[in-house]
MIZA-489255 format. One record per residue (C-alpha): residue number from 0; chain; x, y, z. Coordinates in nm, 4 decimals. Example, Ala and Ser with C-alpha at 12.3 -4.5 7.8 and 13.67 -1.06 7.14 Angstrom:
<pts>
+-----+---+----------+----------+----------+
:   k : c :        u :        v :        w :
+-----+---+----------+----------+----------+
:   0 : A :   1.2300 :  -0.4500 :   0.7800 :
:   1 : A :   1.3670 :  -0.1060 :   0.7140 :
+-----+---+----------+----------+----------+
</pts>
This chain:
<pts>
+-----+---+----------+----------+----------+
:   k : c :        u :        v :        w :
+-----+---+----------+----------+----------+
:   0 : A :  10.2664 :  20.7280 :   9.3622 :
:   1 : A :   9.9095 :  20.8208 :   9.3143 :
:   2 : A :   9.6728 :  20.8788 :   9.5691 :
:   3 : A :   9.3051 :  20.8653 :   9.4970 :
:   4 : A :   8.9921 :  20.9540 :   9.7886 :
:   5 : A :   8.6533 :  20.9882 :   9.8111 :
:   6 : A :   8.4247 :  21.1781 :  10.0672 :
:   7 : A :   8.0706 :  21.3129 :  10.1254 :
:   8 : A :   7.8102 :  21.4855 :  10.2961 :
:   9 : A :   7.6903 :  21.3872 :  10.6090 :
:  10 : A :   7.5194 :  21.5480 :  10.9268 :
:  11 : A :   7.6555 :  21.5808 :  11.2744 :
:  12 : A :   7.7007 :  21.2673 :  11.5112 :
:  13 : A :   7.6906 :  21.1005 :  11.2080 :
:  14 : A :   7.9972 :  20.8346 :  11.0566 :
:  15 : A :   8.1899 :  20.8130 :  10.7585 :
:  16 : A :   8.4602 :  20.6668 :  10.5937 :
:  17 : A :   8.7071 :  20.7551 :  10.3683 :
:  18 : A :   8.9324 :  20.5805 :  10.1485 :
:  19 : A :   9.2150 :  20.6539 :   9.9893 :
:  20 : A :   9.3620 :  20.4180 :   9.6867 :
:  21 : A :   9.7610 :  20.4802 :   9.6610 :
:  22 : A :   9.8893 :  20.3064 :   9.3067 :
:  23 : A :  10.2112 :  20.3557 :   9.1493 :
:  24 : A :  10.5304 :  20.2799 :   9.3026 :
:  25 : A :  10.4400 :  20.1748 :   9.6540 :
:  26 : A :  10.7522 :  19.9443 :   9.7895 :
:  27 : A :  10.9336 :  20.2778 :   9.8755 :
:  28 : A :  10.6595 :  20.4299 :  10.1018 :
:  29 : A :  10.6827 :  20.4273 :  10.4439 :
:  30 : A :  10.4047 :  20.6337 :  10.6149 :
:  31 : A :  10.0729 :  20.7235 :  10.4560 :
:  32 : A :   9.8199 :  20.9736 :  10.6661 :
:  33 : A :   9.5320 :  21.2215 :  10.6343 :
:  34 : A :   9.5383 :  21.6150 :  10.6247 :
:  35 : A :   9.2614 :  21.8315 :  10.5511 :
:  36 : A :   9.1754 :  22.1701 :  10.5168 :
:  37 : A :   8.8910 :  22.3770 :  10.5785 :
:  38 : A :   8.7661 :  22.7122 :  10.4725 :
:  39 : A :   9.0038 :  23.0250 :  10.5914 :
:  40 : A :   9.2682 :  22.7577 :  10.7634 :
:  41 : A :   9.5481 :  22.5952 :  10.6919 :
:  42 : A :   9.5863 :  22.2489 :  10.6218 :
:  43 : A :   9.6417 :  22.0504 :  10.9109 :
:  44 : A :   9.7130 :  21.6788 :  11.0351 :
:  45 : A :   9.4661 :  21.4445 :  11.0931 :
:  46 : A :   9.6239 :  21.1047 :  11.1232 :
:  47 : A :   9.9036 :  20.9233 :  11.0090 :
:  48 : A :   9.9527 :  20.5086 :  10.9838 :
:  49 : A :  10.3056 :  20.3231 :  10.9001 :
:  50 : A :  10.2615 :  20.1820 :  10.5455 :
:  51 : A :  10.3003 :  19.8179 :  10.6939 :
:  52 : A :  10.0471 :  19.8966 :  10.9426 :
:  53 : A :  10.0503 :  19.9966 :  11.3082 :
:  54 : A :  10.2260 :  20.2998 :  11.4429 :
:  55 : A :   9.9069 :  20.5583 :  11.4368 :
:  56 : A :   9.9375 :  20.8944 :  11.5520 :
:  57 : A :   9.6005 :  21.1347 :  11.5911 :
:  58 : A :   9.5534 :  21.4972 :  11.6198 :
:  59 : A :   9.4232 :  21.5911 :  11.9345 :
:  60 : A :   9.1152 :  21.6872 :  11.7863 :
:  61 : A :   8.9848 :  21.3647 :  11.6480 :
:  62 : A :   9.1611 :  21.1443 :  11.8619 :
:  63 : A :   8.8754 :  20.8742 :  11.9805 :
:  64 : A :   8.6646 :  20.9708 :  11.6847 :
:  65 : A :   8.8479 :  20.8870 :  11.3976 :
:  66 : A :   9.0735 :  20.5449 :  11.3432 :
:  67 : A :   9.3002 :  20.5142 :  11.0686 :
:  68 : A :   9.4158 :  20.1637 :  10.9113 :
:  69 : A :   9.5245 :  19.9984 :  10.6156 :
:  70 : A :   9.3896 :  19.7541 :  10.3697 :
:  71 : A :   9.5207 :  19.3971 :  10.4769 :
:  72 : A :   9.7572 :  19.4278 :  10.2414 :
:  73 : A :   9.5529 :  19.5963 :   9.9714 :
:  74 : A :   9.6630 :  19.9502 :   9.8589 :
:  75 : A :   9.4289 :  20.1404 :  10.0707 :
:  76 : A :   9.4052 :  20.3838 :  10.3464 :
:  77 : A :   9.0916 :  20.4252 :  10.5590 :
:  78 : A :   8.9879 :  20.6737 :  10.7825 :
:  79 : A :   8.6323 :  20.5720 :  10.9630 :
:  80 : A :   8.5330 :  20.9307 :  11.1039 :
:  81 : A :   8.2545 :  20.8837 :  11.3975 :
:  82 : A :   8.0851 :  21.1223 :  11.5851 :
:  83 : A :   8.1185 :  21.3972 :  11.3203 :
:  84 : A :   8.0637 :  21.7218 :  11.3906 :
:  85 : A :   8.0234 :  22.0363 :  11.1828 :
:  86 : A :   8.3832 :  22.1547 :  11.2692 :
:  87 : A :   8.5292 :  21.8802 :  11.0770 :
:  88 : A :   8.3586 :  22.0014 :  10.7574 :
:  89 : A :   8.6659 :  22.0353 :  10.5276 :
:  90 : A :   8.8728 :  21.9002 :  10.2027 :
:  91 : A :   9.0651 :  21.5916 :  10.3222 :
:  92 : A :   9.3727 :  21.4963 :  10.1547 :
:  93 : A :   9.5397 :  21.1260 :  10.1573 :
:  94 : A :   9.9093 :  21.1338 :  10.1661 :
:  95 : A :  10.2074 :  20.9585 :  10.1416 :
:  96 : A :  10.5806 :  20.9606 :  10.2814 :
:  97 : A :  10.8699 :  20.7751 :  10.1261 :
:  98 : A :  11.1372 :  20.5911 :  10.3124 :
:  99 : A :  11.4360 :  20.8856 :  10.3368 :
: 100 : A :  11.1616 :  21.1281 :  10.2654 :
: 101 : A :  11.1881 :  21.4531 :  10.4911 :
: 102 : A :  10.8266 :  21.5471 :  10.4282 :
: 103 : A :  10.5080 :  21.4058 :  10.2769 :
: 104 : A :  10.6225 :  21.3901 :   9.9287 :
: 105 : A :  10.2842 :  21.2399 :   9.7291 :
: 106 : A :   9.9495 :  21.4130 :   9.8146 :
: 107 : A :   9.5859 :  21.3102 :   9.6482 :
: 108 : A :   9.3380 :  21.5975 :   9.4735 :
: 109 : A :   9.1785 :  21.6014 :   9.7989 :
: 110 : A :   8.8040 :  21.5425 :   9.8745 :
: 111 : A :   8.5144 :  21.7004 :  10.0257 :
: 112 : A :   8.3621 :  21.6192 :  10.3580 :
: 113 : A :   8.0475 :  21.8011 :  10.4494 :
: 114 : A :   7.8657 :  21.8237 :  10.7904 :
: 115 : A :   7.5342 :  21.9905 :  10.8458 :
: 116 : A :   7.4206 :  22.0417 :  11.1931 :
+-----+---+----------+----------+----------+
</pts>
């Protein structure tokens, strides 16, 4: 499984959306989700969505900002990221959990987000 994303720079209050193309061998997946990582920290949960849709779980920090979905049946994960603020400046990562899996076992490179206040 391959997992592909693509970010930007934006300024606070602003909205964005990422998306994340997953290819390779996708009938065995069962969750995909969103980490990311900023500066100094460690890399740390964003959201998560059942491959098959539905199912979403948000960290308490975006929850209400952010949504996560799928691609109507398209290979894609979104996350639409509203009311940005500089805080969530960071690398996201798109990742994906197989069916049996005990932990996210397919990650993408990981893209840049930017927000200037």
């Amino acid at each position: 499984v391959q997992l592909q994303a693509s970010g930007g720079l934006v300024q606070a209050g602003d909205s964005l959306r990422l998306s994340c193309a997953v290819s390779g061998r996708t009938d065995n997946i069962y969750f995909t989700g969103w980490f990311r990582q900023a500066p100094g920290k460690e890399r740390e949960f964003v959201a998560t969505i059942l491959w098959s849709g539905g199912n979403t779980v948000y960290s308490d920090s975006v929850k209400g900002r952010f949504t996560i979905s799928s691609g109507n049946g398209k290979n894609l994960v979104y996350l639409q990221m509203n009311y940005l603020k500089s805080e969530d400046t960071a690398v996201y990562y798109c990742a994906s959990r197989s069916s049996g899996a005990t932990d996210w076992n397919y990650w993408g490179r990981g893209t840049q987000v930017t927000v200037s206040s």
